[in-house]
Structures are given as structure tokens and as C-alpha cells.
C-alpha positions as CSV (number, residue, x, y, z in Angstrom):
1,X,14.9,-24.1,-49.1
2,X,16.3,-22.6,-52.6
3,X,17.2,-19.6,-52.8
4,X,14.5,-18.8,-55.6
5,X,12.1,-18.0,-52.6
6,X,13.3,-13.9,-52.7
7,X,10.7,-11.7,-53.3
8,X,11.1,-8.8,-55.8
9,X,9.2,-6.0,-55.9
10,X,9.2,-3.3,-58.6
11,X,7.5,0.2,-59.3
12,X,4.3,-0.9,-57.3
13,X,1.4,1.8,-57.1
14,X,-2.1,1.2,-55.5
15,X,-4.1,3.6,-55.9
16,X,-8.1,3.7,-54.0
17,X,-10.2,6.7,-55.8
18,X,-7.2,7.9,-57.6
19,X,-5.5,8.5,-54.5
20,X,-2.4,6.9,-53.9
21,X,-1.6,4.4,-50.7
22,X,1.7,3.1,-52.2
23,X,3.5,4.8,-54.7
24,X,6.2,3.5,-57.1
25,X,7.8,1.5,-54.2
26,X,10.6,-1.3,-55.1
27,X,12.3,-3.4,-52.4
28,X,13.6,-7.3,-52.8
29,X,13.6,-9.5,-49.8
30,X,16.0,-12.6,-49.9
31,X,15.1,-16.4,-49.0
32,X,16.1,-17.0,-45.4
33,X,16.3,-13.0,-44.7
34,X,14.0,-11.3,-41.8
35,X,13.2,-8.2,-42.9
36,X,11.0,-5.3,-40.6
37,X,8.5,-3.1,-42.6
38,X,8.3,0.4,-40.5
39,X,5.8,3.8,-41.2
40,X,3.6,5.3,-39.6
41,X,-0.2,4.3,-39.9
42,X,-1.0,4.9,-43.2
43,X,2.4,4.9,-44.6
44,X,1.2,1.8,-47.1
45,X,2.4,-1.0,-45.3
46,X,-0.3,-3.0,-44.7
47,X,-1.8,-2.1,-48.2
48,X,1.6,-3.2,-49.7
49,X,1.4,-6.4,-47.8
50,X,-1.9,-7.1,-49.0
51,X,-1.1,-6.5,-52.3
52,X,1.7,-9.4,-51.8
53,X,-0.8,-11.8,-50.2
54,X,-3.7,-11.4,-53.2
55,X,-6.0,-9.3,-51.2
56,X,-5.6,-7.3,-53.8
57,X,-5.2,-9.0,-56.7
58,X,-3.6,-8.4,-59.8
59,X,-4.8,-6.1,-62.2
60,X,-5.9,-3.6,-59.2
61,X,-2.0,-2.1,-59.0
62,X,0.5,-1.3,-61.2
63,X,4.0,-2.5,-61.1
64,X,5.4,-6.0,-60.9
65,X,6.1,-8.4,-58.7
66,X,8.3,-11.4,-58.8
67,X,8.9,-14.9,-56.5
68,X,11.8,-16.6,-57.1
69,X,12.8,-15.2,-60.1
70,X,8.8,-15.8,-61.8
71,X,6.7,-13.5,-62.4
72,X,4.1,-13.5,-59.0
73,X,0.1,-12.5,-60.4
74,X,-2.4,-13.7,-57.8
75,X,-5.9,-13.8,-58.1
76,X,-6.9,-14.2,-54.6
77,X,-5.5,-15.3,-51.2
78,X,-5.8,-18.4,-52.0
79,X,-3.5,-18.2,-54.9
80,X,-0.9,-16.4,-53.4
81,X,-1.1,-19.6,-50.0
82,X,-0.8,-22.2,-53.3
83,X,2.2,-20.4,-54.0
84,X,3.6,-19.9,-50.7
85,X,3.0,-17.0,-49.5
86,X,1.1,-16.6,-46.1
87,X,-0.1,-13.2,-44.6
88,X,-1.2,-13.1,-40.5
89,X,-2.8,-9.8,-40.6
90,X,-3.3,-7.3,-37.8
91,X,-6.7,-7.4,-37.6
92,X,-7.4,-11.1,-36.9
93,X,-10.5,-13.3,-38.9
94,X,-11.5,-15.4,-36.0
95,X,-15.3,-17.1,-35.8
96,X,-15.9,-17.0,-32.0
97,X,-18.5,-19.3,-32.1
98,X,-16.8,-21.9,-33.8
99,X,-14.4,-24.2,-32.1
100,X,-10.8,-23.5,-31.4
101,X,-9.8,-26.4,-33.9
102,X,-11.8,-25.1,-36.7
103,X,-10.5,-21.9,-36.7
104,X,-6.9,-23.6,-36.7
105,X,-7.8,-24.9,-39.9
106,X,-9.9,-22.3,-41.4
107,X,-9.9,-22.9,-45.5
108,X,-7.5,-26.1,-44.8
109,X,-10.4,-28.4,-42.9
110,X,-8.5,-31.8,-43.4
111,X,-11.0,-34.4,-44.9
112,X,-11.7,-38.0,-46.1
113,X,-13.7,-38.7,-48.7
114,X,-15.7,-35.0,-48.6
115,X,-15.8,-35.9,-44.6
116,X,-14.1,-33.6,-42.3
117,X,-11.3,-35.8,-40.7
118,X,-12.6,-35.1,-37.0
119,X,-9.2,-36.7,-35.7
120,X,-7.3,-34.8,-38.1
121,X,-8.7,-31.5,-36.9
122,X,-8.2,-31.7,-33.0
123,X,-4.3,-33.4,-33.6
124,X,-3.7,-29.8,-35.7
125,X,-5.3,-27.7,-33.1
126,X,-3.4,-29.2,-30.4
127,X,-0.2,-28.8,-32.8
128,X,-0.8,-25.3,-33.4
129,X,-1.4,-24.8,-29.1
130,X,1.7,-27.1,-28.1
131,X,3.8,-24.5,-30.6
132,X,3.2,-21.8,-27.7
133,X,3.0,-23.8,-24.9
134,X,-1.3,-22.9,-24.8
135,X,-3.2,-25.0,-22.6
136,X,-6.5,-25.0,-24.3
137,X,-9.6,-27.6,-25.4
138,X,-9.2,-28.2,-29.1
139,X,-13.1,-28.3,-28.9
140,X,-14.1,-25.3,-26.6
141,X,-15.3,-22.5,-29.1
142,X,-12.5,-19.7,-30.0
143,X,-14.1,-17.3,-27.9
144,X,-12.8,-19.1,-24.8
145,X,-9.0,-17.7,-25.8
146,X,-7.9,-14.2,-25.3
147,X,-7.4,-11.7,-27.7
148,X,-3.4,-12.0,-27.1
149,X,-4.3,-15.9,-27.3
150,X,-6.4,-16.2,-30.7
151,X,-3.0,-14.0,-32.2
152,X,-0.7,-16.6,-31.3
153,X,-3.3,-19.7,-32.5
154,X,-3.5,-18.0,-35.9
155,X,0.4,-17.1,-36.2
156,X,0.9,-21.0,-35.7
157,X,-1.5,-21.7,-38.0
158,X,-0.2,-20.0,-40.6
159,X,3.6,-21.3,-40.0
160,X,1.7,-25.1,-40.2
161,X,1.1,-24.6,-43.6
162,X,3.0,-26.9,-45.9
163,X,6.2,-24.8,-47.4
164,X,5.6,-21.5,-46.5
165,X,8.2,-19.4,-49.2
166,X,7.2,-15.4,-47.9
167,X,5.7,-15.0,-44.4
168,X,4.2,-11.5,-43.4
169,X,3.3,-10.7,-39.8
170,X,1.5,-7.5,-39.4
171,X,1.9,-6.2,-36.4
172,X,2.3,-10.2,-34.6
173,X,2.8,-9.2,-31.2
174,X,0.5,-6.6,-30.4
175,X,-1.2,-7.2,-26.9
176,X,1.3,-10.4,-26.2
177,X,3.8,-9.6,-23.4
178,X,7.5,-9.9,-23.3
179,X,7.8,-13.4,-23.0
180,X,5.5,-14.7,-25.2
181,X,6.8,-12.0,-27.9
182,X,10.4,-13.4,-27.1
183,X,9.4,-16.8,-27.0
184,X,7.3,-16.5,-30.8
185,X,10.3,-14.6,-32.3
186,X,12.4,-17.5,-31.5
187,X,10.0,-19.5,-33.4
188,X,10.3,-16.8,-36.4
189,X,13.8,-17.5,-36.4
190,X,14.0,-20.7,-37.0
191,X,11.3,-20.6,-40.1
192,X,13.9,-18.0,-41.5
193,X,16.8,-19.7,-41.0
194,X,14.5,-22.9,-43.1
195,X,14.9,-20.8,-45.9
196,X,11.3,-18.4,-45.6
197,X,11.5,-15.1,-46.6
198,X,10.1,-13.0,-43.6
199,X,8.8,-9.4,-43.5
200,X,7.9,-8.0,-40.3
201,X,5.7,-5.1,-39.8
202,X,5.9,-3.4,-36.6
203,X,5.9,-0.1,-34.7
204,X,8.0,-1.5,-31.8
205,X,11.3,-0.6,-32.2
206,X,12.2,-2.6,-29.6
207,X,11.7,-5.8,-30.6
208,X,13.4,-5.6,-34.2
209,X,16.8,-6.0,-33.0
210,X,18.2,-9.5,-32.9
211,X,15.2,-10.9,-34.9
212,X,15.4,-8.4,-37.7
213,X,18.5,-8.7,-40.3
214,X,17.3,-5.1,-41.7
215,X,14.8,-2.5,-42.2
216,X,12.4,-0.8,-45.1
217,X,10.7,2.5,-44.0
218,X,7.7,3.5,-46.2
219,X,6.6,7.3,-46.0
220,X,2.8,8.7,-47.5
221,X,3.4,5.4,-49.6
222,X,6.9,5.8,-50.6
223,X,10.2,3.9,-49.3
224,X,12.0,6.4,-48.2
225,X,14.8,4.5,-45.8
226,X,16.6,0.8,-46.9
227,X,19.0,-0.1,-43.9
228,X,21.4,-2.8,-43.8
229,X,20.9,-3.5,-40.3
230,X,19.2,-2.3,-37.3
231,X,21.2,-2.4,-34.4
232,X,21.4,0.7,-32.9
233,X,19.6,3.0,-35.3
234,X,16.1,4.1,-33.3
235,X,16.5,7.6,-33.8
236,X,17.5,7.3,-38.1
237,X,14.5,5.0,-38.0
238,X,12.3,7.4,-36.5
239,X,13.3,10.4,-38.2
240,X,12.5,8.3,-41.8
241,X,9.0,7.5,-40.3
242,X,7.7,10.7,-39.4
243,X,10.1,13.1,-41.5
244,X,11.1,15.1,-38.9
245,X,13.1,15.2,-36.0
246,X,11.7,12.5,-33.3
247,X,10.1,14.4,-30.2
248,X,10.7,13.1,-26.8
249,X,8.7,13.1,-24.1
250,X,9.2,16.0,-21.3
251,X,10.1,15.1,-17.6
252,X,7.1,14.9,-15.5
253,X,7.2,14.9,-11.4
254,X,5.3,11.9,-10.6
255,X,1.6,12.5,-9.1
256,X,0.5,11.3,-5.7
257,X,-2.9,11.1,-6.8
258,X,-6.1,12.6,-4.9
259,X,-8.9,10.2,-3.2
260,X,-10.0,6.8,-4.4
261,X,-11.6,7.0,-7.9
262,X,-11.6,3.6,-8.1
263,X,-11.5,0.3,-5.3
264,X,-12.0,-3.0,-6.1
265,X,-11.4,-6.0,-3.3
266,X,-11.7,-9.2,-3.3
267,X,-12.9,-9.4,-6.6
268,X,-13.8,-13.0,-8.8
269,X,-14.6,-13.6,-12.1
270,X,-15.5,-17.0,-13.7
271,X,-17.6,-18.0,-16.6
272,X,-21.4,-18.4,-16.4
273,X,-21.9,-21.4,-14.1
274,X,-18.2,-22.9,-14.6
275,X,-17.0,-24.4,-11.3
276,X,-13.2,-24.6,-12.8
277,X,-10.4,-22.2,-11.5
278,X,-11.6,-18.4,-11.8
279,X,-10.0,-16.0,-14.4
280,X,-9.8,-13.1,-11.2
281,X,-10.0,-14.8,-7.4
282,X,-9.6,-12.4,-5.0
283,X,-8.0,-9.2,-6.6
284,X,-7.7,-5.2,-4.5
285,X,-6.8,-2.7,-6.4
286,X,-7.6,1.4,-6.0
287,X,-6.6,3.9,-8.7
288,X,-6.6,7.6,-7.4
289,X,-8.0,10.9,-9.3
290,X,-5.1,12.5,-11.3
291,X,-3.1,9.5,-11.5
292,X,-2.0,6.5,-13.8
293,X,-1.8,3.2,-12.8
294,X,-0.5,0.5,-14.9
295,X,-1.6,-2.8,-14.5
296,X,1.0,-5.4,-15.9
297,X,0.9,-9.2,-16.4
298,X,1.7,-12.4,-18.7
299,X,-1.9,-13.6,-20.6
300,X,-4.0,-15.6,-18.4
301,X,-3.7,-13.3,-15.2
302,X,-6.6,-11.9,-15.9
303,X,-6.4,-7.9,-16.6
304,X,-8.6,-8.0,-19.4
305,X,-11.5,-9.9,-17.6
306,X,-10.9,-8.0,-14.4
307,X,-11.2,-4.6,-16.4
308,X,-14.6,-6.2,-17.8
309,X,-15.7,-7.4,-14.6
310,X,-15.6,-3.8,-13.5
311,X,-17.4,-2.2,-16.7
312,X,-19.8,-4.8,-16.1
313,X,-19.0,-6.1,-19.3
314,X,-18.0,-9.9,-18.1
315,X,-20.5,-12.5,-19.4
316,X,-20.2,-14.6,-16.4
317,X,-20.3,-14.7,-13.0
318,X,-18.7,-12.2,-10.9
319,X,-18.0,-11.9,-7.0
320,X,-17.1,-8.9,-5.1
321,X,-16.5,-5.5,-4.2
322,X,-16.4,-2.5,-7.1
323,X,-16.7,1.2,-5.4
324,X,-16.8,4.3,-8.1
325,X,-15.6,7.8,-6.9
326,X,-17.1,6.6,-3.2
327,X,-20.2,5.3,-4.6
328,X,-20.5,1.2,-3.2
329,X,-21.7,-1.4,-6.1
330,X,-20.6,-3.0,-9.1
331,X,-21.9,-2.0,-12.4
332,X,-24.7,-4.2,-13.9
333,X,-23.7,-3.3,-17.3
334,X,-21.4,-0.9,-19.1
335,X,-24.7,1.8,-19.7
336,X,-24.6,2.1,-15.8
337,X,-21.4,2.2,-15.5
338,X,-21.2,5.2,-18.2
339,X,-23.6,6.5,-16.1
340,X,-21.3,6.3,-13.1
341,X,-18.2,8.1,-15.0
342,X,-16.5,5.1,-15.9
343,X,-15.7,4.3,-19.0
344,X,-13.4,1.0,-21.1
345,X,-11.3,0.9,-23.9
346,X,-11.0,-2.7,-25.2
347,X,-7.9,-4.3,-26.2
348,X,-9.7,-5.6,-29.5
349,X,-11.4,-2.6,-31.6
350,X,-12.6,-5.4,-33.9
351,X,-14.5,-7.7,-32.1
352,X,-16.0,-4.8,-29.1
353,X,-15.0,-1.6,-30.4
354,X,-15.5,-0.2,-33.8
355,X,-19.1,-0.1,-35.6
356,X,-17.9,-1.4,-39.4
357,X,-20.1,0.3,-42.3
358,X,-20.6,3.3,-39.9
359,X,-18.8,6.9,-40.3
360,X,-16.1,8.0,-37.5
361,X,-18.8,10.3,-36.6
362,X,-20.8,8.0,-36.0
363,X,-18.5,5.7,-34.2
364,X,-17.1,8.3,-31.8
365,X,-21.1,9.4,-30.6
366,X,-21.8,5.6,-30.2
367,X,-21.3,5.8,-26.6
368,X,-22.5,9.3,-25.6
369,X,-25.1,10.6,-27.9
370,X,-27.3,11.7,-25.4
371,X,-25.0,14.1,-24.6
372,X,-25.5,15.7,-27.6
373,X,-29.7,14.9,-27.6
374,X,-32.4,16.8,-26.3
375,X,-35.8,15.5,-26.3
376,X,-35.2,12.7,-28.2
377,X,-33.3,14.7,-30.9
378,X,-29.9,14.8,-31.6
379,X,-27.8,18.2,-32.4
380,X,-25.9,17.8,-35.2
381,X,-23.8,20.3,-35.1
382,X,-23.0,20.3,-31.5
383,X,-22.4,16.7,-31.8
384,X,-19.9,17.6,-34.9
385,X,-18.2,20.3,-33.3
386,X,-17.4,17.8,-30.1
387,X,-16.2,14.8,-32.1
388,X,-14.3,16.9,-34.4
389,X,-12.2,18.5,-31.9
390,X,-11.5,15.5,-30.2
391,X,-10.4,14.0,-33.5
392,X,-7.9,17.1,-34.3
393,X,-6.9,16.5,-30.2
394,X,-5.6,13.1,-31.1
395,X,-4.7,14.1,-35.0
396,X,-7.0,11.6,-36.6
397,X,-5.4,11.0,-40.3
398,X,-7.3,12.3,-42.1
399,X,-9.3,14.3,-40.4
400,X,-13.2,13.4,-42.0
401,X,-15.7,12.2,-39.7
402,X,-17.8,11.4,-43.1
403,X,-15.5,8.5,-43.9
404,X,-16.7,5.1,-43.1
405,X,-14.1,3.7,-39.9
406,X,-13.2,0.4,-41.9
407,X,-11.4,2.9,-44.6
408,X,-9.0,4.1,-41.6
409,X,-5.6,1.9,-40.9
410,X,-5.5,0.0,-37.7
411,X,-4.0,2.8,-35.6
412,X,-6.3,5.9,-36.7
413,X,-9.0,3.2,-35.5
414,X,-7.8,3.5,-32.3
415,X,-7.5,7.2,-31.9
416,X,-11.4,6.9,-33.2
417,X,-12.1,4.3,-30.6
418,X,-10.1,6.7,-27.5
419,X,-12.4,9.8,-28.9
420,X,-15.3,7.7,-28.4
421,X,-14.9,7.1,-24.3
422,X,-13.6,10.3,-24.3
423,X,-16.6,11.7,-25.5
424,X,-18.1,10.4,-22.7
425,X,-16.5,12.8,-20.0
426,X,-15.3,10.3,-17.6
427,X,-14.1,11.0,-14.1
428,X,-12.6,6.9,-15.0
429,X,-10.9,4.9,-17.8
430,X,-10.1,2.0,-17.9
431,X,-7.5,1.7,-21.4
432,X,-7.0,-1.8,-22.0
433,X,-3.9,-2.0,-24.8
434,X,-4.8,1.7,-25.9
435,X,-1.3,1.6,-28.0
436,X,-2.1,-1.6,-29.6
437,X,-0.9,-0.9,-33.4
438,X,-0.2,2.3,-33.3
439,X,2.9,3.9,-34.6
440,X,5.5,5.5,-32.6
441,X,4.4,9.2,-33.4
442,X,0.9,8.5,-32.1
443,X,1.9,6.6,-29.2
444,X,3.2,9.8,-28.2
445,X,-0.3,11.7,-28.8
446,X,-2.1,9.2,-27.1
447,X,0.3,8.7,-23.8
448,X,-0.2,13.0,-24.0
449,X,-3.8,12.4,-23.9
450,X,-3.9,10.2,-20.8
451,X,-1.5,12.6,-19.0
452,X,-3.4,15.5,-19.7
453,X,-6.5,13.6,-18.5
454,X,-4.9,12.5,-15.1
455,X,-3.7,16.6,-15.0
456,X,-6.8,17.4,-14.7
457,X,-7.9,15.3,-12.4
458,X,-9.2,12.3,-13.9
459,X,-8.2,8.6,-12.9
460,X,-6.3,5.9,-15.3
461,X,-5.7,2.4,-15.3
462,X,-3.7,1.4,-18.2
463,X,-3.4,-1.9,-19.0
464,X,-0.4,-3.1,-21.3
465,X,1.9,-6.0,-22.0
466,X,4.7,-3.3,-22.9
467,X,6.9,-3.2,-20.8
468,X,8.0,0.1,-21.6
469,X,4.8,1.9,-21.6
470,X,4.5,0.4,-18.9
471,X,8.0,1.6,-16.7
472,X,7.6,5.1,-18.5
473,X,4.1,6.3,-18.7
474,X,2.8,5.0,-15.2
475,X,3.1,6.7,-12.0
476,X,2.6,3.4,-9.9
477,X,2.6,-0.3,-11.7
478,X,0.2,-3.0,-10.2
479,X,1.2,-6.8,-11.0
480,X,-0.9,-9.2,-11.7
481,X,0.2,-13.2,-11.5
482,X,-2.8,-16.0,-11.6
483,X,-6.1,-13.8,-11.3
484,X,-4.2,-11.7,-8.2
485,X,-2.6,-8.4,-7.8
486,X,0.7,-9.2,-6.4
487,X,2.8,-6.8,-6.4
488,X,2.7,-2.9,-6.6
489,X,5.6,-1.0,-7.6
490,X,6.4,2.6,-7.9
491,X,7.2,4.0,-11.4
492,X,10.4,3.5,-13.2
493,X,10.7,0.0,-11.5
494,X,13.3,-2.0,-13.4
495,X,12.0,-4.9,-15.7
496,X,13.8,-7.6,-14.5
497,X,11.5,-7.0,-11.0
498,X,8.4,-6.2,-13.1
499,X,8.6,-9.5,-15.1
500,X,9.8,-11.7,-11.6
501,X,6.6,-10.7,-10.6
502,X,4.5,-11.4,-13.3
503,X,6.1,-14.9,-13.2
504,X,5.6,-15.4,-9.6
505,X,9.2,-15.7,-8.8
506,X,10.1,-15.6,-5.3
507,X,10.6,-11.5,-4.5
508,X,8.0,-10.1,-7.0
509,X,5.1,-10.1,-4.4
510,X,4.5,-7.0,-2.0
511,X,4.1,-7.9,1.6
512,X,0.8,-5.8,1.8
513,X,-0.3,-7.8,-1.6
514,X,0.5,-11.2,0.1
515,X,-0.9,-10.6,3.1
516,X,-4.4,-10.3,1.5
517,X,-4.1,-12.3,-1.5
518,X,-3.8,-15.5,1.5
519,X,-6.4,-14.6,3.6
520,X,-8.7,-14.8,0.8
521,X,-7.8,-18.0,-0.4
């Protein structure tokens, strides 16, 4: 592709009520280059993006913009796909009730004569699964793929469109594991090296290195940091992002844990009345008070719909044995077990967790307002006082429980979102994803949260597909391969064993794990 695909930016402000989210930033980006946009949540990343993409369109910023060398003014998104440029946001548009293959083609529905090419639809679905290797109907509805799922149906979508000249992932491979992060990036690649200018935005570190030629930091709206590479620079990174020194996290002796919080055995979830292979057959697990297990595994072993299962939040059918804190019987829905002192955070705030239009106030009582009721009446400034401390306990930005939650960047979402179960005082939680974009300060907060919580008694399963989180914020790991816990591993376990186990390479299972997983089949 010609080298007239670089994208210039200069002198860009966007302001929202005179307020500033990007401020005088200029940065270029060259045809064929990979580029990684880093900040904290509400750094202006996003916003900056958007700007790019004609979600905000021009005439709503000041500064220019330039593609190729012409001046680059879009209306809308549709102006700014005409002219190649293609944003995969964080916070993904899908229609669940709609089918896999219309959601592939969402805007683009390929047509003859005004009639929607039927043919035409299911061959780009199935080109847009075979591009990760996803075994899916074309036809089922979209809410039959996972959250980690629909994010790599809508990245491939988006790299199907004719002549893409800027690509911007945001955030692309939050709640996808290793592999599957390893194996889109190598798709990335190749769309640069065609000639597409691509801009990454990320808060894993990790992953920047060897897909990333170099980095742009923004700061309270402001690019503060332009690298010429990023091998090797974490810590320079880091120290740009936040404007301090990074803080690292203190040596902890590992807990033993108290008496079963927690047991689940032989435990099988399917959809409602489906007679093909279960997502969960037969799993055991037990989680202890004052201690955090991690539960680890590639997409399709089935953490997410075993964690529902257990909240009694699963929509189909479910089989077996759930015991809370010694009390026999699995919840019927998630109000009973709230009642039991267990509580879920979802790996998608979008779809199950936040309240759009509401306030964070209102969004952190959602679960728990009785706590704060008497008689049928709620008080206010009891309820205020509780939400607002947990909101300065996890440094909400900024700190106004007035606001409505949709105002708030993707990772202060969260933080709402952990407040909210939080709220409910659980001797349980179940956080599914709980870092899932959010940027490498807050990580931090939130991994301080769940350790205090497990301090003081209370009993975690964390759920991730980092690896790192994973090895480091753990005190045992529990594998998952194929709807079965497989393996169990004590903290600090090397990744090469985590991720044999995960695959179901010979090795990776624990005897005890075996042993049980085949006398239930």
C-alpha cells in the first residue's frame, strides 16, 4: 500500500463542558508502522481514537488532522470506514439476538438487488470465524459466543473490510488468553506489513513487545512520552503513564486458607434443553476463606459459564453439587445467592454489569440497596457515605457518584462495577476478568483490594486469561481444559506448565484431578 496511508495529527483539543479530555496533542503514525497508544484510564486515548474514527466528528475539536498527506474531516463513522479508517472499540456493539453472521456484517449486509445476499452473508461469517480458527454456526444468534469470542468475530470483521489505511484496536485482547492474543497479533502483523497503519491501545505491557515498532504515552490528555521502540522500557513507560515512580507490589507469605467457603463437584452446565456436549461436565473445585484462587483456561473451557452456574446466573440447564460456607444447594438465582454471601463480577460490564443512563451511585447500590433501606425506604445518606468510601477505596476518577456511569472510561467502570459486589459484604466473590481494561496503576488497586479481602477472611476466585495475574496474584491456580478442572497448581507455577495444561498436553493434569474427572465420565 502507498505510503500516503500515514496519519498526521496536529494541535488536537476535545474538550466535553469546557473541560479538556485531549489537549493540544500531535503525533504522526507511518503506513506499515504498529504503533501502541498507552495512559492511564482517562488519559484521552480512547477519546483521541474516536475523534480519528468520526465518532466525533469534525467541527466538535480543534486541531487538524491529515491522511496521506489530505486533509482528513469526517462526518461520521461511516465517513472515516469510506476513507479507510476502521476503529474496533473496547466496548463491543454486538446485537445478541441477532445471528452471528449479521453481526459480521453489521452496516456492510452484502445484497442483490435491495435483497440481502443470504449466501453472501454466512460465506463472510464463516471467513471472519476460519480467521481464528472459531468453530461456530454462522446462523446461531451472537449470544451463543463468548465475550472473549464476539471480540475476536468483530476484530476480523473489521480487518475484512476492503482496504483498510488506519486500524485502531482498543484494548483488542482483553479477556482473550495467551494464545489466542499471540495467535491475533500475528494476524496484526501481517495487515501492517500490507501497508495499514496500526495503533494499538493497551495497558498490557506485555504484549507490545515484538508486535509494537514504538510507543505514544498520553497524560490528563497530553502526550507526554514518544519512544522509538519498546523493547525493554516497562519501567520509562510506566513512570510517563502515572507521573511518578511505578510502585511495586510487596512480598506476601502465601495463605493456606481456612475451611471450605466454597465446593463445587461434579458440576454440568448445558444450554436449555441442548443434548450437544456440555460447556462444564463434571468439574470440583473448593476455594477456602482468606484465600485466592485462580481459575485459568483457553475460551471454551468453560470458567465463565461455570462461575454463572454457581451465581445461578446460567440460563440453561445445570447438574450438580454447589455448597456455600457449609450450606448444601445451588443457588436458584443470583438474589439467593446474594443472600447466601456470594457474590459475581462479570467479565462484560456492558452487556451484565453496568446500568447506562444511571449515576455511579446508583450503579454501586444496584445490588444491595436493602442494606441501606428500612421499611421500604432508602437512607440516603447512609447509602452515600457507603458507596462513597468504597469509591475513594478503589480511587474512582473522578470521584462523583452524581455523574452518569456511561461518562466514565472503561476502567473507572470497573472499579464502579467491584464497589457494587463489594457493597454487598460477601463472605464469596467470584471476579470474572476483574482487570479487564484497566490500566496498570489500577490493576494494582484492585489486586490490593482482593488481598485485603482474602486478609480478612473472605474467599476469591479470580478468573483471568492473564497469565501474569494469574502466576502473581493467586495463592493456588486451578486449570481448566474442556469443561474440567485438570490440574491444580500452587502459586508462582511457571507458564509453560500453566499453559500445557490448559492445552491438555500430556503432564498438565494432577493425579487427584484425573482421578475424578474419569470416574465421572
Amino acid at each position: 500500500m502507498a505510503s500516503d496511508s500515514a496519519l498526521r495529527i496536529e494541535n488536537l483539543t476535545k474538550e466535553f463542558g469546557g473541560v479538556p479530555a485531549v489537549s493540544d496533542a500531535s503525533l504522526s503514525i507511518a503506513a506499515g508502522e504498529s504503533v501502541a497508544l498507552l495512559g492511564e484510564n482517562g488519559a484521552g486515548k480512547s477519546t483521541l481514537m474516536k475523534v480519528v474514527a468520526g465518532i466525533y466528528p469534525s467541527g466538535t475539536y480543534k486541531g487538524r488532522m491529515f491522511l496521506g498527506g489530505e486533509e482528513l474531516q469526517c462526518r461520521n463513522v461511516r465517513d472515516a470506514e469510506s476513507k479507510g479508517i476502521v476503529l474496533v472499540p473496547q466496548e463491543l456493539h454486538i446485537a445478541p439476538n441477532l445471528t452471528i453472521a449479521e453481526n459480521a456484517a453489521m452496516g456492510v449486509l452484502p445484497h442483490r438487488f435491495g435483497i440481502v445476499d443470504r449466501a453472501g452473508l454466512y460465506r463472510h461469517a464463516k471467513a471472519c470465524l476460519d480467521f481464528f480458527g472459531m468453530q461456530a454456526d454462522p446462523g446461531k444468534p451472537a449470544s451463543a459466543l463468548s465475550a472473549s469470542e464476539q471480540r475476536l468475530l468483530m476484530i476480523s470483521a473489521a480487518l475484512s473490510r476492503a482496504e483498510p489505511r488506519v486500524l485502531i484496536l482498543d484494548e483488542p485482547t482483553a479477556s482473550l488468553t495467551e494464545g489466542e492474543a499471540r495467535h491475533m497479533y500475528e494476524r496484526i502483523r501481517r495487515v501492517s506489513k500490507s501497508g495499514v497503519a496500526t495503533i494499538l491501545i493497551t495497558h498490557r505491557l506485555d504484549e507490545i513487545q515484538g508486535v509494537c515498532d514504538r510507543a505514544i504515552v498520553l497524560r490528563n490528555g497530553e502526550v507526554v512520552l514518544q519512544t522509538d521502540n519498546v523493547t525493554n522500557r516497562d519501567n520509562e513507560l510506566v513512570r510517563a503513564m502515572i507521573g511518578r515512580e511505578p510502585e511495586t507490589a510487596k512480598n506476601r507469605a502465601v495463605s493456606a486458607g481456612g475451611k471450605i467457603a466454597l465446593s463445587v463437584s461434579g458440576l454440568k452446565v448445558q444450554g436449555a434443553g441442548e443434548s450437544t456436549k456440555p460447556y462444564v461436565n463434571g468439574a470440583n473445585l473448593d476455594v477456602r476463606f482468606g484465600e485466592i484462587v485462580g481459575l485459568f483456561g483457553l475460551v471454551g473451557a468453560g470458567r465463565t459459564e461455570l462461575a454463572k452456574a454457581v451465581f445461578g446466573a446460567w440460563g440453561g440447564d445445570v447438574a450438580g453439587e454447589v455448597s456455600i460456607n457449609g450450606v448444601a444447594g445451588r443457588p436458584r438465582n443470583p438474589k439467593e445467592a446474594l443472600a447466601r454471601g456470594l457474590a459475581m463480577l462479570t467479565e462484560d460490564r456492558k452487556r451484565s454489569g453496568i446500568i447506562e443512563g444511571q449515576s455511579v451511585l446508583f450503579n454501586m447500590s444496584a445490588a444491595s440497596i436493602e442494606r441501606v433501606s428500612s421499611w421500604g425506604l432508602i437512607k440516603r445518606r447512609q447509602e452515600y457515605d457507603r458507596d462513597y468510601g468504597l469509591a475513594r477505596r478503589l480511587d474512582l476518577r473522578p470521584l462523583k457518584l452524581s455523574k452518569h456511569i456511561e461518562t466514565y472510561s472503561g476502567g473507572n467502570q470497573q472499579k464502579v462495577m467491584l464497589a457494587k459486589w463489594l457493597a454487598t459484604e460477601p463472605d464469596v466473590l467470584i471476579a470474572d476478568e476483574p482487570t479487564y481494561g484497566v490500566d496498570v496503576g489500577a490493576r494494582y488497586e484492585i489486586y490490593q483490594v482482593l488481598r485485603q479481602l482474602a486478609d480478612a477472611g473472605k474467599a476469591i476466585l479470580l478468573i483471568s486469561s492473564d497469565l501474569e495475574e494469574i502466576i502473581n496474584e493467586t495463592d493456588r491456580v486451578l486449570v481448566m481444559y474442556k469443561g474440567r478442572v485438570t490440574g491444580e497448581f500452587e502459586r508462582g507455577t511457571a507458564r509453560h506448565v500453566l499453559m500445557a495444561a490448559a492445552t491438555g498436553q500430556s503432564g498438565g493434569e494432577s493425579v487427584p484431578e484425573a482421578e475424578r474427572a474419569a470416574e465421572l465420565q
